[in-house]
N, C-alpha and C positions, 0 to 999 in steps of 0.2 A: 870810547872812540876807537876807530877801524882803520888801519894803515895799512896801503902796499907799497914798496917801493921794490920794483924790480921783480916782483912778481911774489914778494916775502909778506906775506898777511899778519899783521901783529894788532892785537889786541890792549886796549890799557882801559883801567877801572878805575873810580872815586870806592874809595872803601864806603864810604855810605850812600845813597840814592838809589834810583826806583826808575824800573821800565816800565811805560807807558804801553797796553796794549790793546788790542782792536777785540770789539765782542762778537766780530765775524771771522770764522777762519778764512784766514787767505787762499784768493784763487786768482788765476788769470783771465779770468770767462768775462768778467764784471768791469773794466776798469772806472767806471762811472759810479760804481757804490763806495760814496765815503766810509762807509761805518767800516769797509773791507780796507783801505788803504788810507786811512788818516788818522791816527791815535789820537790827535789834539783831542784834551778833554770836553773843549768847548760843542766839540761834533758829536763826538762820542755819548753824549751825557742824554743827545736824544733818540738816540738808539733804544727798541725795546728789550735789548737784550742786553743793556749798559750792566755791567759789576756781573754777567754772566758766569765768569772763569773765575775772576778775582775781584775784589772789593774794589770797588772805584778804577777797574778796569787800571790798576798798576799793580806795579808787585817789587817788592824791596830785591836791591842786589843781590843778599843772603838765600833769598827763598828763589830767584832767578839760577843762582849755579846750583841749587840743586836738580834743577830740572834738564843743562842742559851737559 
């Protein structure tokens, strides 16, 4: 979850769980392409480039900080 209050951006995490992510890199050209702006799985899964980046288009908290 992502907080601002007053302009202070603060971060907080479940020690275990998994980010949901899209198998098109994001852009602003497209707003009308789900597969770019909807992670729900249910979308995602008919995408042909579904599990592209990561398997089943998620990826555990653990393997997430290491990337960012």
């Amino acid at each position: 979850m992502l907080t601002s209050v007053n302009g202070s951006l603060k971060g907080y995490f479940y020690e275990d769980g998994y980010v949901r992510t899209s198998c098109k890199e994001f852009n602003h050209d497209d707003v009308t392409d789900k597969f770019v702006h909807l992670t729900n799985d249910a979308i995602q899964v008919h995408a042909d480039d579904y599990g592209k980046y990561e398997s089943g288009n998620k990826m555990a908290f653990s393997d997430f900080s290491r990337v960012i």
